[in-house]
N, C-alpha and C positions, 0 to 999 in steps of 0.2 A: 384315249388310251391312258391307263396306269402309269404313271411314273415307277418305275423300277430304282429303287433304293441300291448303293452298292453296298453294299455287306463294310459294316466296321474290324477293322481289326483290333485284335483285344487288348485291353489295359495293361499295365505291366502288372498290378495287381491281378485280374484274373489269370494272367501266363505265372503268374506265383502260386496262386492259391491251385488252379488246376493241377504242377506240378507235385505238391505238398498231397493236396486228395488222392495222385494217384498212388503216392509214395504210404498215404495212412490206408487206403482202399487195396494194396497189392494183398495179395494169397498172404503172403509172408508172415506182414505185418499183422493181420487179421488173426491167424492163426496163435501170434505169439503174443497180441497184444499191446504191440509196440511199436514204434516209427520212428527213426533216425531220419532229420531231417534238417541236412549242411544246408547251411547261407552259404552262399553265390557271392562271388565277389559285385556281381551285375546287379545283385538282389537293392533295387530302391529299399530305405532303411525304414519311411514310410508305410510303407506296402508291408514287408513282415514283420512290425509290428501290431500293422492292423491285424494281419493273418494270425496272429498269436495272441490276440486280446480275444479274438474271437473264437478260437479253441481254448481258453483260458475260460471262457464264459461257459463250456460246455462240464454238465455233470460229471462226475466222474472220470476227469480228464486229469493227467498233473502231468506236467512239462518241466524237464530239466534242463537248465541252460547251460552249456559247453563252454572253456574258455574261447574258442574261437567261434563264437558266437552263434552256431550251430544249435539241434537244441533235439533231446529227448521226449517222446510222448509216448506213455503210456495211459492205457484206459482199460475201464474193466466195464463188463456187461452185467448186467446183475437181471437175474432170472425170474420171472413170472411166478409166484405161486400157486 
């Protein structure tokens, strides 16, 4: 028989980034182009900055950063010819 592996539970990274995608993924955001997305007091400092070097890396992405560390993204789509 198979050994049956138990299921991991996720990184605090991915419980970071998961909540961030769904926050740039909502109707909302999509719609307007934009994503408000507060730092958590819990938020490892590690983790979003990686989460934010990594939408940092992305085309047509710019990110404002908040005094309270929070941080603005907007993005634009640019259209097919």
């Amino acid at each position: 028989m198979a050994k049956r592996s138990l299921p991991t539970a996720p990184s605090s990274y991915e419980l970071l980034a998961g909540r961030l995608l769904r926050a740039i993924n909502s109707p909302a955001a999509q719609r307007t182009k934009h994503a408000y997305l507060p730092r958590l007091p819990d938020d490892n400092e590690d983790d979003w900055r990686q989460v934010l070097d990594g939408l940092a890396e992305e085309d047509n992405v710019t990110i404002a950063h908040r005094d309270d560390g929070s941080v603005d993204v907007f993005w634009t789509v640019l259209k097919d010819d």
